[in-house]
Backbone bond lengths (Angstrom), bond angles and torsions (degrees), N, CA, C in turn:
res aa  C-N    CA-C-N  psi(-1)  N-CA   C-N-CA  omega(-1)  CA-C   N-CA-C  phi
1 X - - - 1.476 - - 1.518 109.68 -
2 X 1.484 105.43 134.64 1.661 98.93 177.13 1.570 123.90 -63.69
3 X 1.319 98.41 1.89 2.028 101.74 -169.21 1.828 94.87 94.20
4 X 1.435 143.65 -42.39 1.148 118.32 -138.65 1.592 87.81 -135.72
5 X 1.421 106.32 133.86 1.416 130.95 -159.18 2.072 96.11 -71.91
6 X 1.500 90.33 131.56 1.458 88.10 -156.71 1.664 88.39 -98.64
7 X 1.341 96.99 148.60 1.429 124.60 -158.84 1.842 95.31 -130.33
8 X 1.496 116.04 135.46 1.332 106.78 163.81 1.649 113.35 106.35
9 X 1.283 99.29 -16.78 1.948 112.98 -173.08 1.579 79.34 -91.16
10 X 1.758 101.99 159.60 1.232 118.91 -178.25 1.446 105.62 -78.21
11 X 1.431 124.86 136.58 1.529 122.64 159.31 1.181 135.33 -64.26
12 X 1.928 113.45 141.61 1.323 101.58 -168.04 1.104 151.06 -73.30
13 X 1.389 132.11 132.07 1.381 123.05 -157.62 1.040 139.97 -68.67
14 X 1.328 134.11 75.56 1.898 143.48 -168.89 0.815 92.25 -70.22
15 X 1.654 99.69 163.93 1.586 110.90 175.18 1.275 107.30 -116.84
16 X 1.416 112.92 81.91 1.734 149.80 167.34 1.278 127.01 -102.67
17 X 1.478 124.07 14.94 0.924 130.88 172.88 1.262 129.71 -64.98
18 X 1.503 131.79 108.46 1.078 159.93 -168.95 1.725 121.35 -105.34
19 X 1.454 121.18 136.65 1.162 98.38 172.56 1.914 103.12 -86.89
20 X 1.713 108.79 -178.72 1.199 108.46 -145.45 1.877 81.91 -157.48
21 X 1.426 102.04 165.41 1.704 108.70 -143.35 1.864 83.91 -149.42
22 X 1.008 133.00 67.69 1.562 123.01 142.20 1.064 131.74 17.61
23 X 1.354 131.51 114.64 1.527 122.74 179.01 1.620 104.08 -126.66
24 X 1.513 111.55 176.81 1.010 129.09 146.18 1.929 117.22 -21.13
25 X 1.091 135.86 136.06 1.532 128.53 161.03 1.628 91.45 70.01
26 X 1.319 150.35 41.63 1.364 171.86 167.67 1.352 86.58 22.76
27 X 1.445 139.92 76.92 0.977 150.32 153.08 1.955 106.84 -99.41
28 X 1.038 115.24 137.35 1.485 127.59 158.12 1.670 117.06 -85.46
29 X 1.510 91.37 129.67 1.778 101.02 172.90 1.611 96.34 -117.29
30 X 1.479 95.96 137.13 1.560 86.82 -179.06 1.710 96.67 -120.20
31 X 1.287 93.98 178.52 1.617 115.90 -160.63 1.333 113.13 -149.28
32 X 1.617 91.22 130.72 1.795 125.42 179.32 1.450 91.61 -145.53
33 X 1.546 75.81 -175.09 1.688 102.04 -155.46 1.716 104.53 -28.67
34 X 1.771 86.59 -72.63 1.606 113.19 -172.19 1.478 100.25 -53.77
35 X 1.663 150.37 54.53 1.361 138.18 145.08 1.670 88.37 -158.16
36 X 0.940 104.06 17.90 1.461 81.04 -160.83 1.874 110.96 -97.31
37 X 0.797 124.54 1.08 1.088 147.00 157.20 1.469 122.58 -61.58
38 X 1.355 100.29 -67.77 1.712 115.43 173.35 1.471 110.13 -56.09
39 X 1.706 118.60 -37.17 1.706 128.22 159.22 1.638 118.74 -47.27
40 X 1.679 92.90 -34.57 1.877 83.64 -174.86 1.680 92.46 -87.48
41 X 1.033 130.96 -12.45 0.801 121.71 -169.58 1.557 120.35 -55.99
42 X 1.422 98.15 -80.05 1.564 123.77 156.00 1.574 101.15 -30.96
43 X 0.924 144.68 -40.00 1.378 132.64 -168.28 1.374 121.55 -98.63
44 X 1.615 101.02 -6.92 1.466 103.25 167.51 1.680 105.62 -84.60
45 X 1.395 133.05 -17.07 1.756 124.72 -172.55 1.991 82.29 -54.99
46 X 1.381 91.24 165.74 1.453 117.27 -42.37 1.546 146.87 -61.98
47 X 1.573 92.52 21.81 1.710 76.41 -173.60 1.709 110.93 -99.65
48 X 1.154 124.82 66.60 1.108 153.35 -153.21 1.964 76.10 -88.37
49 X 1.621 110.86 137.09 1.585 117.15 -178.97 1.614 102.46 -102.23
50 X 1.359 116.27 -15.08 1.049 120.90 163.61 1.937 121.38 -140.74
51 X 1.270 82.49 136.66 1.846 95.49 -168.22 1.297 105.51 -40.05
52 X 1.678 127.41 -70.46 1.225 162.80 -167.54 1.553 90.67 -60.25
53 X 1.109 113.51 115.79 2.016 128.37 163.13 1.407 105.37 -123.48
54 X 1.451 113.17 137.32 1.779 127.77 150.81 1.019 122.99 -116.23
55 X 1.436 115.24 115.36 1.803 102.81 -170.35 1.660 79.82 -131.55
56 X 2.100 82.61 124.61 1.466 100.97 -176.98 1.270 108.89 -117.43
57 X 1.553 125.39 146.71 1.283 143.45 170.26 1.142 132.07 -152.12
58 X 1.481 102.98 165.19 1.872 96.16 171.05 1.407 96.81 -82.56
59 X 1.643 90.91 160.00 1.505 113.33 154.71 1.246 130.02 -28.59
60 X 1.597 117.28 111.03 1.632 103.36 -166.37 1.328 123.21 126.27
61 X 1.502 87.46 -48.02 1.745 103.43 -164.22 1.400 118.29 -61.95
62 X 1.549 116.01 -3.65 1.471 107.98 -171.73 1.638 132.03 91.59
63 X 1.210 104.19 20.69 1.311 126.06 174.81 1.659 110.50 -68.28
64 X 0.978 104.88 -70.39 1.652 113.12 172.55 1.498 106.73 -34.04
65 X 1.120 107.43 -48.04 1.614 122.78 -177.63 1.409 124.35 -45.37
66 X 1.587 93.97 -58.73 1.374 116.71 -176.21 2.278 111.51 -74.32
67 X 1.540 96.55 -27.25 1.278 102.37 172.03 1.523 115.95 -57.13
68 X 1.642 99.97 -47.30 1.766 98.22 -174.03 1.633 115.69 -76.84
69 X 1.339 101.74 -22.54 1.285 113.49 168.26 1.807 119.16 -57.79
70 X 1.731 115.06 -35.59 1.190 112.31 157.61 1.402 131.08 -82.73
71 X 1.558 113.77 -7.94 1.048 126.05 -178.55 1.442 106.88 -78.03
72 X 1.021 106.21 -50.40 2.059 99.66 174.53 1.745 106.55 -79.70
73 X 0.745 134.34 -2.46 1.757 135.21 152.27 1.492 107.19 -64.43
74 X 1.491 117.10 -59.06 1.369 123.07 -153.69 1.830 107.48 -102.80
75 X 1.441 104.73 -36.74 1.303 120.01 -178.64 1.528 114.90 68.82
76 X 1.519 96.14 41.32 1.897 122.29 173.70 1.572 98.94 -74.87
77 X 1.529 106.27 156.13 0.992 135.25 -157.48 2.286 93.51 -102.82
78 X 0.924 120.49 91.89 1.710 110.89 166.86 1.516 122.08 -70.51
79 X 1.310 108.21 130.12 1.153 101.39 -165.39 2.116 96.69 -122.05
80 X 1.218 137.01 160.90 1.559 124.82 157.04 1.526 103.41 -81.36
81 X 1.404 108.72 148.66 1.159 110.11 135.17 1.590 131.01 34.05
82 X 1.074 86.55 -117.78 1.801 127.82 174.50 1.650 97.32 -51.02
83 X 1.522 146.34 -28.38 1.272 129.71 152.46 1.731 124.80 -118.47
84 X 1.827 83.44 61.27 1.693 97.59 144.94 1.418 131.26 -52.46
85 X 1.621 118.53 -61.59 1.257 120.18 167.86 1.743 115.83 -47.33
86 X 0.992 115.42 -21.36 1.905 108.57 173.01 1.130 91.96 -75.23
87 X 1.682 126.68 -46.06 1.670 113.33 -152.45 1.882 97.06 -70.62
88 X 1.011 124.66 -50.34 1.623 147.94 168.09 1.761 86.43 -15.00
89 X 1.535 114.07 -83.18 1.281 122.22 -161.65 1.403 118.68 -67.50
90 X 1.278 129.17 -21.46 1.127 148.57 133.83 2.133 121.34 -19.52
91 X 1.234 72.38 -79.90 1.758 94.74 173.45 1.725 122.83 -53.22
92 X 1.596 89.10 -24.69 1.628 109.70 155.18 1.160 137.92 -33.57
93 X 1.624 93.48 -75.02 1.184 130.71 -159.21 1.581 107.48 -85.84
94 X 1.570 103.67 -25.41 1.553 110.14 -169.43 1.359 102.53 -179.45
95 X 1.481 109.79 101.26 1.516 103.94 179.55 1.598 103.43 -76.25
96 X 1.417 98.86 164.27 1.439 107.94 178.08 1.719 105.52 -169.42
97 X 1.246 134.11 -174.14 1.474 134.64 -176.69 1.939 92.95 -79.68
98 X 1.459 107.07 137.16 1.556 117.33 168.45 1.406 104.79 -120.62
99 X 1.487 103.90 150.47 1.306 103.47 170.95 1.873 99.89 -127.89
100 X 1.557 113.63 134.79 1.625 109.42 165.41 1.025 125.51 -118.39
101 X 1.317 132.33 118.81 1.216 122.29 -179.67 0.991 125.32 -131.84
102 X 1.667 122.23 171.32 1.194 145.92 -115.57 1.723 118.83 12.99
103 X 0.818 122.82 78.38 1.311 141.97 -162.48 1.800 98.99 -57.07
104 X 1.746 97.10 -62.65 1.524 102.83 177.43 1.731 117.40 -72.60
105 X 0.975 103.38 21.69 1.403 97.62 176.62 1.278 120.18 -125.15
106 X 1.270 126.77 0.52 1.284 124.44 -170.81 1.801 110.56 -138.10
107 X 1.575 128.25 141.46 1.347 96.97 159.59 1.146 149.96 -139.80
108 X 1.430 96.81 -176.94 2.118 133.03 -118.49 1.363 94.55 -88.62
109 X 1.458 137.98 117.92 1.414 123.63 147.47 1.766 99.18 -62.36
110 X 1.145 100.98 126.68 1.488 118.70 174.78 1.558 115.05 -67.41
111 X 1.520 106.70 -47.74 1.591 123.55 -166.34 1.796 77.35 -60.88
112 X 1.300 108.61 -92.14 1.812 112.67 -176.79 1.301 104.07 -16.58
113 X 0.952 137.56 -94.55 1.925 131.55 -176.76 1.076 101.66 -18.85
114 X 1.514 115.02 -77.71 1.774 104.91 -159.92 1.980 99.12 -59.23
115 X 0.970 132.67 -45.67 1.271 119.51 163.59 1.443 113.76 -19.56
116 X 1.479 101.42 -81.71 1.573 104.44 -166.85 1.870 111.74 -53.24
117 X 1.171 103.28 -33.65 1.558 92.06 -171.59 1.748 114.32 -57.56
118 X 1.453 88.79 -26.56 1.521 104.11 -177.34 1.332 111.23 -57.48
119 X 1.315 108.68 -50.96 1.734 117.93 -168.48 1.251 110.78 -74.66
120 X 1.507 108.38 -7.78 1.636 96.73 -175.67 1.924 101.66 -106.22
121 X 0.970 104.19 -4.50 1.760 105.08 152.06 1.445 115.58 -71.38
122 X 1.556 109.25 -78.67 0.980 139.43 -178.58 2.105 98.43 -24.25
123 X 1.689 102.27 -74.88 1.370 101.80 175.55 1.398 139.91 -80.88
124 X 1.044 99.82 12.52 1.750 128.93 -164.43 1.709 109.70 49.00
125 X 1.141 117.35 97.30 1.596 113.39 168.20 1.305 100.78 -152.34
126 X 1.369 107.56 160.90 1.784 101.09 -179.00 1.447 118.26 -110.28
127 X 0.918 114.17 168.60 1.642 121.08 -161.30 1.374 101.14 -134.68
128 X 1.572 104.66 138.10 1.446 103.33 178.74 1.669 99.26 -139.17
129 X 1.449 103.69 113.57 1.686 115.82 -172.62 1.646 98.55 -89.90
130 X 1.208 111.79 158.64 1.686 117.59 159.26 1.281 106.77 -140.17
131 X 1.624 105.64 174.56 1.623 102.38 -167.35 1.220 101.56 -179.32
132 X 1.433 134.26 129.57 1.223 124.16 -171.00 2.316 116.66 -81.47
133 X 1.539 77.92 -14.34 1.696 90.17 173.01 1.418 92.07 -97.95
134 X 1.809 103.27 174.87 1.212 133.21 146.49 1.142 117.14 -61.18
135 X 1.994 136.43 128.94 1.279 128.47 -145.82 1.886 75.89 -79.36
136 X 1.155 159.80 -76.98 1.178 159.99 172.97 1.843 92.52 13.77
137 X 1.159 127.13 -61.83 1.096 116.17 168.43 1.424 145.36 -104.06
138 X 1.794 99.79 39.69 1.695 89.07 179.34 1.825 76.69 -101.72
139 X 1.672 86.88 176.92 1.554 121.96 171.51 1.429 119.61 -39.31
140 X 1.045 142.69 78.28 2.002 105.41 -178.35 1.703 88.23 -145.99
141 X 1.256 108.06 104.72 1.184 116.82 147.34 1.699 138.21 -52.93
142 X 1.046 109.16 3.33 1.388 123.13 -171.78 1.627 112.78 -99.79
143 X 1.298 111.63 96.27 1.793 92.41 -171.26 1.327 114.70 -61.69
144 X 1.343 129.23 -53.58 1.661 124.61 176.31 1.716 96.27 -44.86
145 X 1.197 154.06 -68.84 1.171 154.60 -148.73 2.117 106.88 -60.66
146 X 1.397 93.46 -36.00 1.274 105.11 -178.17 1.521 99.79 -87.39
147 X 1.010 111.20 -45.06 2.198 98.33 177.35 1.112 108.96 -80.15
148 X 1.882 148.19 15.06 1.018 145.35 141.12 1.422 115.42 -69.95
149 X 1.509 99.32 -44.65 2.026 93.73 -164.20 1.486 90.85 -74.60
150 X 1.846 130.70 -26.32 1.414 115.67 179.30 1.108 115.04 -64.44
151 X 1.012 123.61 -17.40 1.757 119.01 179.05 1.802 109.92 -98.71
152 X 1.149 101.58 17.18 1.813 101.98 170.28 1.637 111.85 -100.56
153 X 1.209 112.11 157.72 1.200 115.41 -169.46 1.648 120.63 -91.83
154 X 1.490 125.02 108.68 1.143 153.23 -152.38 1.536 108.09 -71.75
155 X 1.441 137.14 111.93 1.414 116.97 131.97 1.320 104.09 -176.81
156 X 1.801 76.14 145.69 1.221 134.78 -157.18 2.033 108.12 -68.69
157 X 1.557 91.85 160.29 1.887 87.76 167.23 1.100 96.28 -144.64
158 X 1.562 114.42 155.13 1.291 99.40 -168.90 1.745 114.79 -131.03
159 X 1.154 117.09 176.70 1.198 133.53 179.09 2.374 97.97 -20.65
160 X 1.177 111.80 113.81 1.233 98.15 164.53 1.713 139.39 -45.71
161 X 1.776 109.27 109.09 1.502 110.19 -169.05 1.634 113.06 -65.57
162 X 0.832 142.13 165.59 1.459 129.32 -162.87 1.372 122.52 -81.32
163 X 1.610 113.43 -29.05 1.781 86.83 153.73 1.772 133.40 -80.04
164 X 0.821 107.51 31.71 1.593 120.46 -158.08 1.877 69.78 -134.46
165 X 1.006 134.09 -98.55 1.758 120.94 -171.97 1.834 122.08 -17.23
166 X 1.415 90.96 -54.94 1.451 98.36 -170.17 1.670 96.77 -78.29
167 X 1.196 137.67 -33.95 1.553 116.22 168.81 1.326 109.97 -71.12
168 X 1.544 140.11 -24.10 1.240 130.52 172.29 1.769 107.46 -64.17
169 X 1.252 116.83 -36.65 1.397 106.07 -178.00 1.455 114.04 -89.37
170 X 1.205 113.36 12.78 1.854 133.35 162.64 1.105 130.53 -63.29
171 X 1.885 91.67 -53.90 1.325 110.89 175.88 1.469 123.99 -86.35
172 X 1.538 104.51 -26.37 1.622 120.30 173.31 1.785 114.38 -56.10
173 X 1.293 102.49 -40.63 1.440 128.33 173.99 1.486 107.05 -38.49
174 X 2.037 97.36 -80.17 1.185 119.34 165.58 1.304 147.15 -4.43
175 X 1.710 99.44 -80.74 1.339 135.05 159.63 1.410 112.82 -51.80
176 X 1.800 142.14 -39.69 1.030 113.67 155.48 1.921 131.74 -71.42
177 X 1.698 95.19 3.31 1.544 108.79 -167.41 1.246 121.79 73.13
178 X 1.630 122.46 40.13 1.306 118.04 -163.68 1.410 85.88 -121.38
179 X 1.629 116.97 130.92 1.739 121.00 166.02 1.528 104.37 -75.99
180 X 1.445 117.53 129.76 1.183 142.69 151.46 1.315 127.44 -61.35
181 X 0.985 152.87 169.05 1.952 143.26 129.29 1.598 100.42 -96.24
182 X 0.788 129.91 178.33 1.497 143.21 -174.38 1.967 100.81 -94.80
183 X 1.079 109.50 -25.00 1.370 113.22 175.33 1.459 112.47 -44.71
184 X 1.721 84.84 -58.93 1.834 98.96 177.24 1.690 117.36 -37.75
185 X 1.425 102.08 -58.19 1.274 109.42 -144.17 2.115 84.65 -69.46
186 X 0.978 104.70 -60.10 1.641 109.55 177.14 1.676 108.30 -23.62
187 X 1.328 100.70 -52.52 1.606 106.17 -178.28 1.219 92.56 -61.61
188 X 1.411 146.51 -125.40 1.231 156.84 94.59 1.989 86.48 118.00
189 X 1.555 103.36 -79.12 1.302 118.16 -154.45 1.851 107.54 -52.57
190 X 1.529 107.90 -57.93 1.205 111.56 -167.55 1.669 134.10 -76.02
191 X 1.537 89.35 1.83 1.742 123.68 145.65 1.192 151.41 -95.72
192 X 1.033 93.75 -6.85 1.345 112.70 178.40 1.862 125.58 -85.02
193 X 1.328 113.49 167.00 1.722 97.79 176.29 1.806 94.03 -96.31
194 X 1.347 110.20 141.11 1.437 130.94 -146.81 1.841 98.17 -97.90
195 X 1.446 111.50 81.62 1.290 126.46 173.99 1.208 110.32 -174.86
196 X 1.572 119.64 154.25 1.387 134.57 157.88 1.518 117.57 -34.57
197 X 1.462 118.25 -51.47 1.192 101.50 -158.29 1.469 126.86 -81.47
198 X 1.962 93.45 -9.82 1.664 115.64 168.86 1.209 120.95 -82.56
199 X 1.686 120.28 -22.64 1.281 117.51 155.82 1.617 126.33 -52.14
200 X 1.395 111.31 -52.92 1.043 104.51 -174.39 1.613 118.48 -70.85
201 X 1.548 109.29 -16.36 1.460 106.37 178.86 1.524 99.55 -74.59
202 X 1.189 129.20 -49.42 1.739 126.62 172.84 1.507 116.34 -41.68
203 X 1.273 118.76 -39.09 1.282 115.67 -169.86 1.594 105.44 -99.81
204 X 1.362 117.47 -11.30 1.630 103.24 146.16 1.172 127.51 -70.45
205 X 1.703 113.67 -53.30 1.242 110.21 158.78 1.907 126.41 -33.62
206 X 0.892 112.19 -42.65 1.479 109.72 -168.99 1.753 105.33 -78.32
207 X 1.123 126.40 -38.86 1.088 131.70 -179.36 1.664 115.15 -70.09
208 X 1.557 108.94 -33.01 1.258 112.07 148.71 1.546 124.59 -49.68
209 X 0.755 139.07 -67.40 1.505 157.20 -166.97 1.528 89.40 -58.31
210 X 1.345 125.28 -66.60 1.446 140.04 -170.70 2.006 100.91 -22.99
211 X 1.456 77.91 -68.34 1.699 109.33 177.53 1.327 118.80 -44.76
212 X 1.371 117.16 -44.89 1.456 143.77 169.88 1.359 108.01 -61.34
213 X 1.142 129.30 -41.21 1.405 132.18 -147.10 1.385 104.20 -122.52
214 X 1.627 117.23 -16.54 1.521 117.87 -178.86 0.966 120.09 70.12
215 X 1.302 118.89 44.70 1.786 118.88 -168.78 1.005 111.17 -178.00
216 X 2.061 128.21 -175.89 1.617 107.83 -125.77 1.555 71.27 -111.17
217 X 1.585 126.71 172.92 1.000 130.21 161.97 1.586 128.31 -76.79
218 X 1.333 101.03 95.40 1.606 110.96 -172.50 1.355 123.62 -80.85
219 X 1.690 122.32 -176.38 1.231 111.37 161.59 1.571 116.30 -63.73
220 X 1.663 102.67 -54.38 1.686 103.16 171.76 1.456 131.93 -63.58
221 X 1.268 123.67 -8.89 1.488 132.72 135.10 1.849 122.77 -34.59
222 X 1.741 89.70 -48.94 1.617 77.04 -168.00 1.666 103.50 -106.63
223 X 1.615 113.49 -7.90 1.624 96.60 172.66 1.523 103.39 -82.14
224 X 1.572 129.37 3.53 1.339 135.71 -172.87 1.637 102.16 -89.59
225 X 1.315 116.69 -38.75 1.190 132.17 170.24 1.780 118.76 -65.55
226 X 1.126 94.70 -82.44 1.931 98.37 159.97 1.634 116.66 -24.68
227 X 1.115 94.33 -61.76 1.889 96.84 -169.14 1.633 93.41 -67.63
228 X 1.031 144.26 -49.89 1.931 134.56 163.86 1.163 125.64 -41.44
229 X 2.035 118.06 -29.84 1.026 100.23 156.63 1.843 128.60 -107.11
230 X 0.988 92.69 56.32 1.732 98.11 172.72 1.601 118.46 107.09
231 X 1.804 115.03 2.93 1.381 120.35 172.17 1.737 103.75 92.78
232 X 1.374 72.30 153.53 1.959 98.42 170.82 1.815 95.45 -12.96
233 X 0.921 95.00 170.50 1.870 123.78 166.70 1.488 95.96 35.76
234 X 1.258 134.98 -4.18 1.936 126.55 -141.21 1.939 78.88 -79.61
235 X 1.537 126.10 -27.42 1.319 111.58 -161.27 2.009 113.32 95.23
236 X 1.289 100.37 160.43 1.759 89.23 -175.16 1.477 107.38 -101.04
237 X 1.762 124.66 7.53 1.195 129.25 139.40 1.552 111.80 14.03
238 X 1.291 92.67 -97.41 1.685 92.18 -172.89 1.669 120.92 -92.23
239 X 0.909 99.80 23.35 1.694 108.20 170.90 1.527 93.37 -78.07
């Protein structure tokens, strides 16, 4: 080994091949079981049976993804959270398809939401909410606001199934340009906490260390890493 973690060699080739869905900023979202639903989804607008959509996930999962992905289909307007009332005045002036997201994460003038949901009946346009909960459990004090989003049409993505994990930590690899062996990734997966958003914290972590340590990212790199932060299964949480 030269001492210095080689950067620039092609990554190794598993057989994780997935098909993969184009977005906005020419990024690839790929698809298995666990998204694949929320994919037909988006690809059925417009014939969407109901105006009102929630597509909920964890962190990670590709929500954002899948938004811009309807956004160049539909050529909807995304709005956060926290500027509902723009999307409201907007919808005014010129209805068109909206998308809001993270709904549970940011906050919501309520009155504005239940507004907008209104206008997008009322004017026919479709709306596409996200949320990393089930709307059943975000915040909304508003009962009309809460028996609108219950009557919108729900789905979910879920926890990454494991070939859909191990190509996310392929590409995570990748994208910093770091060659893998397949050893790694084998190690790696069946310890780990089983989502996107812990992959990518592991594979910063590891590339850190890499850097630190002057060397390529190995298996004993990352069970050296894992076992520092709290052992097998603990997740890369606290890495």
């Amino acid at each position: 080994m030269s001492g210095t973690k080689e950067r620039g060699a092609e990554p190794a080739q598993l057989v994780l091949e997935l098909p993969y869905v184009p977005a906005l900023g020419g990024e690839d979202f790929l698809v298995s079981a666990s998204n694949e639903r929320a994919v037909k989804l988006i690809s059925a607008w417009p014939d969407w049976v109901n105006r009102i959509v929630i597509l909920s996930g964890p962190e990670g999962a590709g929500k954002t993804h899948l938004v811009n992905v309807w956004r160049a289909r539909s050529s909807a307007t995304a709005y956060a959270a926290a500027a509902i009332p723009e999307a409201v005045d907007a919808a005014l002036r010129r209805p068109g398809p909206v998308a809001i997201e993270d709904f549970d994460r940011g906050a919501v003038d309520e009155q504005a939401a239940f507004h907008l949901l209104n206008l997008a009946r009322e004017r026919g346009f479709d709306m596409l909410i996200t949320g990393r909960l089930a709307p059943g459990d975000w915040r909304v004090a508003l009962p009309d606001l809460r028996s609108r989003l219950r009557s919108a049409a729900l789905v979910t993505i879920e926890e990454p199934d494991e070939p859909l994990l191990g190509a996310v930590l392929v590409k995570l690899f990748a994208d910093r340009q770091l060659a893998v062996s397949p050893d790694v990734i084998e190690y790696i997966m069946p310890r780990m906490e089983r989502s996107t958003a812990a992959a990518a914290m592991l594979v910063e972590a590891l590339d850190k260390a890499a850097l630190a340590e002057r060397r390529s990212v190995t298996r004993h790199l990352a069970a050296k890493l894992m076992a520092a932060a709290g052992g097998e299964g603990s997740g890369p949480a606290a890495v």
